[in-house]
TITOR-839999 format. One record per residue: x, y, z of N, C-alpha, C in turn; residue in three letters. Coordinates in steps of 0.1 Angstrom, whole numbers, plus 5000, padded with zeros to 4 digits. Example, Ala and Ser with C-alpha at 12.3 -4.5 7.8 and 13.67 -1.06 7.14 Angstrom:
# residues 2
+------+------+------+-------+-------+-------+------+------+------+------+
| n_px | n_py | n_pz | ca_px | ca_py | ca_pz | c_px | c_py | c_pz | type |
+------+------+------+-------+-------+-------+------+------+------+------+
| 5132 | 4943 | 5078 |  5123 |  4955 |  5078 | 5132 | 4967 | 5078 |  ALA |
| 5128 | 4978 | 5071 |  5137 |  4989 |  5071 | 5129 | 5000 | 5079 |  SER |
+------+------+------+-------+-------+-------+------+------+------+------+
# end
This chain:
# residues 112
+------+------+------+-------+-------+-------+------+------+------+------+
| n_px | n_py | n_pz | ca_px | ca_py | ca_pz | c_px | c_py | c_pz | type |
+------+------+------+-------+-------+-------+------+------+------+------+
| 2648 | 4407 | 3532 |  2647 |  4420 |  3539 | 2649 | 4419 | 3554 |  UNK |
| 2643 | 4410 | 3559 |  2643 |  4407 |  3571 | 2661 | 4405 | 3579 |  UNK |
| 2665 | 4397 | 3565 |  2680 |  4394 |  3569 | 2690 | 4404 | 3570 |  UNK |
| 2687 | 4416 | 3562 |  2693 |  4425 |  3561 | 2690 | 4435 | 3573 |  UNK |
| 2678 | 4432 | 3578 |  2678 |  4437 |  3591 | 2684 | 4434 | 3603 |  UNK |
| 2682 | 4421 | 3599 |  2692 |  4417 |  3618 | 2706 | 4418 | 3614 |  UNK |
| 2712 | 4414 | 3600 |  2727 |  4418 |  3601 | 2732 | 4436 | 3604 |  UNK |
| 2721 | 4443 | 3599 |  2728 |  4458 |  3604 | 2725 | 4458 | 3619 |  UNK |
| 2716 | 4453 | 3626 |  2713 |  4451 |  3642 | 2724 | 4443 | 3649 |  UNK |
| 2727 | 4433 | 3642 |  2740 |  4429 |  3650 | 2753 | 4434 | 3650 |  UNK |
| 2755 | 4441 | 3632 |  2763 |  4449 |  3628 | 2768 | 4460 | 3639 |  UNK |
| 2754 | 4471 | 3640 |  2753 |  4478 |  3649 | 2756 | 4477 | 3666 |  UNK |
| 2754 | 4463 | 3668 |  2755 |  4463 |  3682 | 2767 | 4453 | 3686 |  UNK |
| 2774 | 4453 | 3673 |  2790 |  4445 |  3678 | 2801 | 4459 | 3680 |  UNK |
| 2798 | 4467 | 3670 |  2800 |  4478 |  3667 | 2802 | 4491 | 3684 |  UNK |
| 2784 | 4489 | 3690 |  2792 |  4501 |  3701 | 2796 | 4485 | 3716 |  UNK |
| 2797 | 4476 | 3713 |  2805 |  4469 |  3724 | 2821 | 4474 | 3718 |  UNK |
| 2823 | 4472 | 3704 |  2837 |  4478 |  3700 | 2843 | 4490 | 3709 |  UNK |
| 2831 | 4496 | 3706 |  2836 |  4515 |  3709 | 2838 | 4512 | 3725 |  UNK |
| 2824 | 4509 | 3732 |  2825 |  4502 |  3749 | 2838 | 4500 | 3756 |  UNK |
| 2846 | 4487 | 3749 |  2854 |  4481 |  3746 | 2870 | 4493 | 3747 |  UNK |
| 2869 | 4496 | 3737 |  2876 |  4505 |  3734 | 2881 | 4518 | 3746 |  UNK |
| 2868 | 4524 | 3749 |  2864 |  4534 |  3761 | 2875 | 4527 | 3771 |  UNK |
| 2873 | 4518 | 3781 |  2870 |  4508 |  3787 | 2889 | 4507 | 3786 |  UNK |
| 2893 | 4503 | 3779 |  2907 |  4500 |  3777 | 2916 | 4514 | 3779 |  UNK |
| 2909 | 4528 | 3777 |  2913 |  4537 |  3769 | 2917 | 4539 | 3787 |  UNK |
| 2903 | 4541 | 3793 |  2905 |  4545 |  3807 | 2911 | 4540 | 3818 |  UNK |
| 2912 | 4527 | 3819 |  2920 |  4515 |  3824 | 2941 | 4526 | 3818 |  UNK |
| 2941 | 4524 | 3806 |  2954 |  4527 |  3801 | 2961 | 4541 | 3811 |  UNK |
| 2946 | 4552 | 3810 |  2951 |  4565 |  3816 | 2951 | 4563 | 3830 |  UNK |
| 2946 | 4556 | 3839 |  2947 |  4552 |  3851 | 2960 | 4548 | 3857 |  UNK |
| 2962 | 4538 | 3844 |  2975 |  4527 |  3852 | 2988 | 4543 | 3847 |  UNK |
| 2984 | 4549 | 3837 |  2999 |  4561 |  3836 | 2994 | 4570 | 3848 |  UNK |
| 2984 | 4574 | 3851 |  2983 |  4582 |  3865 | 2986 | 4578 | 3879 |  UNK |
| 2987 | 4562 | 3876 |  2992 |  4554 |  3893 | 3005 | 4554 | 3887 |  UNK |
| 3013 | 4556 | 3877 |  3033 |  4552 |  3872 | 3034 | 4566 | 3875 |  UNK |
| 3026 | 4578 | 3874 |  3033 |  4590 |  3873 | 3034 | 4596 | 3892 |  UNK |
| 3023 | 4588 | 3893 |  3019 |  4592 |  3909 | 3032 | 4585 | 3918 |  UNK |
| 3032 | 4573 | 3915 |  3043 |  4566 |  3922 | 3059 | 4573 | 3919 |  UNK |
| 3061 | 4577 | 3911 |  3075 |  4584 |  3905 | 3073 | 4595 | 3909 |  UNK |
| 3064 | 4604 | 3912 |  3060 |  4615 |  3915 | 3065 | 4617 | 3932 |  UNK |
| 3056 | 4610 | 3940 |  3061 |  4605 |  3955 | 3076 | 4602 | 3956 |  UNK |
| 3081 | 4592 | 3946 |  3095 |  4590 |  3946 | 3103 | 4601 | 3950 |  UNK |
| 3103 | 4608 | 3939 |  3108 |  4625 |  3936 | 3102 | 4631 | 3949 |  UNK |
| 3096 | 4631 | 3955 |  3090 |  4642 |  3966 | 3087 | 4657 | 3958 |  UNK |
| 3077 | 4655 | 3943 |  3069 |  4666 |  3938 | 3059 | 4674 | 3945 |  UNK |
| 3055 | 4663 | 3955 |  3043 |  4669 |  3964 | 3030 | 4669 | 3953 |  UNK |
| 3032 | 4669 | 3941 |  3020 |  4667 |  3934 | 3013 | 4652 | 3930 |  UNK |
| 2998 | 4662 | 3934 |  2982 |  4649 |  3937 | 2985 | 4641 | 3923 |  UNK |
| 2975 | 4631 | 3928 |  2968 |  4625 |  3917 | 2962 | 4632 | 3905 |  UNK |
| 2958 | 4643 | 3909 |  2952 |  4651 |  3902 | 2959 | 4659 | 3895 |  UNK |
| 2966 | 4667 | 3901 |  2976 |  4678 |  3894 | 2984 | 4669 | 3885 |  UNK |
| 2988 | 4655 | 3886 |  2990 |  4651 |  3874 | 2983 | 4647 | 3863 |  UNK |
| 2972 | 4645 | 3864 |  2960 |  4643 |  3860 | 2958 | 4658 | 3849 |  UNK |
| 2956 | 4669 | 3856 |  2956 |  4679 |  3848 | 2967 | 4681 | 3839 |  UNK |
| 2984 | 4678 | 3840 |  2995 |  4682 |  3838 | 2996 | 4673 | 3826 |  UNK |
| 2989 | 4659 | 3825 |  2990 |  4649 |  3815 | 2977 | 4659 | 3805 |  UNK |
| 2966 | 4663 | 3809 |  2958 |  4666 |  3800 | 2965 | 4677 | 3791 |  UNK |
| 2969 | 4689 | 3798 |  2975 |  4704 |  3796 | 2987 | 4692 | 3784 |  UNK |
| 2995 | 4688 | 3789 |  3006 |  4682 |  3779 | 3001 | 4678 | 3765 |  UNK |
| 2988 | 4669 | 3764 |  2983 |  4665 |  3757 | 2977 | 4672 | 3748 |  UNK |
| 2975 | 4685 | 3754 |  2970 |  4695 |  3745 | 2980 | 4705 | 3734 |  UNK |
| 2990 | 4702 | 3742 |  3003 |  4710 |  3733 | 3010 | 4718 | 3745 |  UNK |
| 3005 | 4719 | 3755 |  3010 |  4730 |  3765 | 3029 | 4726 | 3760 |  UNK |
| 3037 | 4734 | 3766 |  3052 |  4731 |  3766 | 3056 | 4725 | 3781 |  UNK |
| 3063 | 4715 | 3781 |  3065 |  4709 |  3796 | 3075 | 4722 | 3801 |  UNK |
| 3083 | 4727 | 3796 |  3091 |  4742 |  3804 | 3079 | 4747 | 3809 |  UNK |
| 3071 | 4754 | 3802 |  3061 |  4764 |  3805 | 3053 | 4756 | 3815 |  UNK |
| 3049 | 4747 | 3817 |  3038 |  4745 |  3825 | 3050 | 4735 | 3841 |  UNK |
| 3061 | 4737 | 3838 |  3064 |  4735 |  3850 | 3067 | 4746 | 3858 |  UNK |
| 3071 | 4761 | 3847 |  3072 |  4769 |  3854 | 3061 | 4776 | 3859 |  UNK |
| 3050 | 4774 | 3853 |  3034 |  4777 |  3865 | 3032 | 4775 | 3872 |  UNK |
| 3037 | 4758 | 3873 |  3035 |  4753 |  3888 | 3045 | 4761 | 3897 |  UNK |
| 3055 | 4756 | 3897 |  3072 |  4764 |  3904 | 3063 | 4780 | 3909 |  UNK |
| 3056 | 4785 | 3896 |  3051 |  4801 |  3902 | 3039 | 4797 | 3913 |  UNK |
| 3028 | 4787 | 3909 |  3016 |  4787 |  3919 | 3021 | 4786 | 3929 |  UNK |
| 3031 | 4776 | 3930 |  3036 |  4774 |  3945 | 3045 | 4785 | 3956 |  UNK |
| 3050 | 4796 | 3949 |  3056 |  4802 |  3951 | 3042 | 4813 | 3958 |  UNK |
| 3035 | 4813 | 3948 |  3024 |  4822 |  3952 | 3016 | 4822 | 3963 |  UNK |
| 3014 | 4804 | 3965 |  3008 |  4802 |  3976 | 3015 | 4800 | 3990 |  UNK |
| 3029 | 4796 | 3989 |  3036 |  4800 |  3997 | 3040 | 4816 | 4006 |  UNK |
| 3034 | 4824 | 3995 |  3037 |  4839 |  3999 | 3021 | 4840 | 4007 |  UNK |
| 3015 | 4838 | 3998 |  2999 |  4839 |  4004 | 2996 | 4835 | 4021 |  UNK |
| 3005 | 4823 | 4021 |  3003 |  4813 |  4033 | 3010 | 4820 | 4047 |  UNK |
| 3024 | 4825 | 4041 |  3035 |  4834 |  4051 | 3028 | 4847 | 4054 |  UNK |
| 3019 | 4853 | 4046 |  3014 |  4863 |  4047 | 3004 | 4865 | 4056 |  UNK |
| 2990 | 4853 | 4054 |  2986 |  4853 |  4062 | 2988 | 4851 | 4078 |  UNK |
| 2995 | 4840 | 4079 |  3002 |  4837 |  4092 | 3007 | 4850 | 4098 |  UNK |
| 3016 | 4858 | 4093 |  3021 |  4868 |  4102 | 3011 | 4877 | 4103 |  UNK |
| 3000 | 4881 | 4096 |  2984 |  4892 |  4099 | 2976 | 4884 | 4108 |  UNK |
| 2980 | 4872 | 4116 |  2969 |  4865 |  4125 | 2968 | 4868 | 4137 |  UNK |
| 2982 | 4878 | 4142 |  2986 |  4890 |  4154 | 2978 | 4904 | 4151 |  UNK |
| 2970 | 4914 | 4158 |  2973 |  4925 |  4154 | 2978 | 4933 | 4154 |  UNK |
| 2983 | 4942 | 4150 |  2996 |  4951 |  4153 | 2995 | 4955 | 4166 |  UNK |
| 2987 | 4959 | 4170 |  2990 |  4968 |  4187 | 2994 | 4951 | 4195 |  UNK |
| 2999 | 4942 | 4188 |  3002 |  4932 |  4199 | 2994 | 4927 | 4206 |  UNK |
| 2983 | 4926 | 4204 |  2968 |  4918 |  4213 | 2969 | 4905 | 4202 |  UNK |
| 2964 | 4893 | 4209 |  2963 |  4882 |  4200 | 2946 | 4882 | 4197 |  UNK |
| 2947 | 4876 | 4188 |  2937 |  4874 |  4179 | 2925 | 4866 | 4189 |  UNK |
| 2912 | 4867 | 4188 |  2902 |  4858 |  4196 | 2906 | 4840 | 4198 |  UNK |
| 2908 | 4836 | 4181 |  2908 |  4824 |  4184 | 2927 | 4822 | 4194 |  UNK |
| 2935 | 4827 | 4192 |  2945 |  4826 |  4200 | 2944 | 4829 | 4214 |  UNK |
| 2936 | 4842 | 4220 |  2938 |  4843 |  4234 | 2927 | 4833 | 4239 |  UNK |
| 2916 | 4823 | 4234 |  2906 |  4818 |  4239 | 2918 | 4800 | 4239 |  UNK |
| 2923 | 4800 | 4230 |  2939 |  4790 |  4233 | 2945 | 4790 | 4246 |  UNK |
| 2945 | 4803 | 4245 |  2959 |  4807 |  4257 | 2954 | 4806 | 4267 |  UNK |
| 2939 | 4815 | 4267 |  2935 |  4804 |  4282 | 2923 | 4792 | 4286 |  UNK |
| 2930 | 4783 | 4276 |  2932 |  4770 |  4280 | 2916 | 4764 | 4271 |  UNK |
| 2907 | 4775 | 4267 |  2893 |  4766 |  4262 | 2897 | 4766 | 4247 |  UNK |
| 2885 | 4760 | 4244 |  2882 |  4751 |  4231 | 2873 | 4763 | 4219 |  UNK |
| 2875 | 4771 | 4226 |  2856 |  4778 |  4214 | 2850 | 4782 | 4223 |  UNK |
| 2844 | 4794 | 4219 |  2833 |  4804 |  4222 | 2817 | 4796 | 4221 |  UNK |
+------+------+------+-------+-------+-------+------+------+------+------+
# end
């Protein structure tokens, strides 16, 4: 009885070094495809992180369609680009007075 004990104990504990093991390789694998997609990525001049591919492998992985989820990006970027131009030109105010942090620029200091 006793033997039957330590074989399910070693059983068991060859078992989650397997799984460990396994983890371990699984994460290493997704890494080294997140440093090939990242460097190809820079290649191309995508402008997209580590991460946004990171997400884009997950989304893929889930079934997303590569059309559709390029064209969200193409849109986010679009959106933030409008966002960006938008605010930039509201940082004047209409009657033509500049904004605090610009006239404290203009003459010549750092901050209030």
């Amino acid at each position: 009885m006793a033997d039957a004990r330590r074989q399910v104990s070693t059983s068991s504990s060859a078992t989650t070094t397997s799984r460990s093991s396994a983890a371990t390789a699984a994460l290493n694998a997704e890494r080294d495809a997140v440093d090939l997609l990242h460097s190809l990525s820079t290649l191309l001049q995508t402008g997209l992180t580590r991460s946004d591919l990171k997400a884009s492998m997950t989304l893929l992985g889930q079934g997303v369609h590569p059309t559709a989820l390029a064209q969200v990006i193409t849109d986010l970027r679009a959106e933030g680009a409008r966002t960006t131009s938008t605010s930039t030109s509201t940082s004047t105010s209409t009657a033509g007075r500049p904004t605090p942090a610009s006239a404290t620029a203009a003459a010549g200091g750092e901050g209030a």
